[in-house]
N, C-alpha and C positions, 0 to 999 in steps of 0.2 A: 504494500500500500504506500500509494508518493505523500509526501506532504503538501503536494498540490502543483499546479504549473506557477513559474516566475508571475507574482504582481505588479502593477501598475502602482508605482510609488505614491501618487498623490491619494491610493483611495484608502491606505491604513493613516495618515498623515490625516488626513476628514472623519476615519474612527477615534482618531484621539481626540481631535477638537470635540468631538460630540462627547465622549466619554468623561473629557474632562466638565464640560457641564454638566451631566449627568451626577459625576461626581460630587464636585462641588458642590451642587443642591443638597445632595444627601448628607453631604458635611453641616450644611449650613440648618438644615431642618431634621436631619436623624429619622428623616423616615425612610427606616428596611425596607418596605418592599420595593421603592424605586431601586435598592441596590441589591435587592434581588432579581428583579428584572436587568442591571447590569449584567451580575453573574452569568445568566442565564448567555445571555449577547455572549459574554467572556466564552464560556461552554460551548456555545455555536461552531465558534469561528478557532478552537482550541482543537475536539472532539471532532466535530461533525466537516471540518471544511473550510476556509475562508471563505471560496465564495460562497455559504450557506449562509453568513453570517449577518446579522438585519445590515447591520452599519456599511458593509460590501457592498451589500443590494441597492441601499440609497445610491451610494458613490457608484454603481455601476448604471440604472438605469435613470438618476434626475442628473447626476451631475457629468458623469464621463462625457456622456452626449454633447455637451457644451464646449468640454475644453479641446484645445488641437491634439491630434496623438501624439504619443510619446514612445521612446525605446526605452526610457528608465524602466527599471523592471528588477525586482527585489525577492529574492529567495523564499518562497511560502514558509520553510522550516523553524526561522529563528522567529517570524510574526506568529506561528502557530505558537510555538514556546511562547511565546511572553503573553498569549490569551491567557495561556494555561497558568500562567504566573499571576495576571492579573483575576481568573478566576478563582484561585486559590486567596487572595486578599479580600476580592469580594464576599466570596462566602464565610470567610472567619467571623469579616464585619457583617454580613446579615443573621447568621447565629448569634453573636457577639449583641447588636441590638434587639433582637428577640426575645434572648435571655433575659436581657437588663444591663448586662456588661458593657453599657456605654463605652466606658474609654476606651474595651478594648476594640468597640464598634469605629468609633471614632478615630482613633491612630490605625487600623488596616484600614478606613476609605480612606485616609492623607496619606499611607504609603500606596497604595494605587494611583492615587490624585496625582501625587507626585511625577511619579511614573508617566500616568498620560500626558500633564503638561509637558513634561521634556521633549518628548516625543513630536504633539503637539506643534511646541512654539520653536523647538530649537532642532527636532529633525533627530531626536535622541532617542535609539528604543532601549532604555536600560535593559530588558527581556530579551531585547536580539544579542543586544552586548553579552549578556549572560549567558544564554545559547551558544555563543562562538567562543566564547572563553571556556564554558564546560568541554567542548567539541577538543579545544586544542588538549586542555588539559590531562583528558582521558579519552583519547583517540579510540581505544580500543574499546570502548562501551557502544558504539553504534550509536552513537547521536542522530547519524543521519538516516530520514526515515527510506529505505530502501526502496527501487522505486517498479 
């Protein structure tokens, strides 16, 4: 199973911007089930596919159409990892507010939040980065999904 064919750079670049709203809100109002419905998006696009994922789909049929084509094109692998990374934060923080464990709700959405904004505003996938430094590290673990 591949981790998918090479993406179009700008359409994970338009999942952070959304994600980091998404975030934010949930920071700013502590309401779980909006960041369970993250999670959820997170899990999509981790598990099931990039392009399955809501955020893709926007960026694929309202906004792609718009822009000029491009040859940028970015490894499915390390954007799958870092769903997977960011769904694992999500979901700590939607148990985590569930519970009553506020802070611990609250410090896993700002380490996501984090995360999206770099991504975001500065083009930074701490998840991709971590993905390829796992890769180098321990080669022989099969990081890469075989195709």
């Amino acid at each position: 199973m591949s981790a998918g064919p090479p993406v179009d750079s700008r359409g994970p670049r338009l999942a952070a911007w959304i994600t980091t709203v998404v975030l934010a809100v949930v920071l700013a109002t502590q309401w779980w089930p909006l960041l369970a419905v993250q999670a959820v998006v997170f899990a999509i696009g981790a598990f099931v596919g990039l392009k399955h994922a809501p955020y893709s789909l926007i960026y694929r049929y309202f906004v792609a159409p718009r822009l000029a084509p491009t040859d940028e094109r970015e490894d499915a692998a390390p954007l799958r990892f870092a769903q997977g990374v960011g769904f694992a934060f999500a979901a700590v923080g939607t148990v985590a507010f569930a519970l009553g464990a506020t802070t611990l709700g609250l410090v896993a959405t700002a380490f996501a939040l984090a995360a999206a904004f770099l991504n975001a505003a500065f083009g930074f996938c701490l998840g991709c980065e971590t993905y390829l430094l796992l890769r180098r590290l321990t080669p022989s673990v099969g990081w890469q999904t075989p195709a």
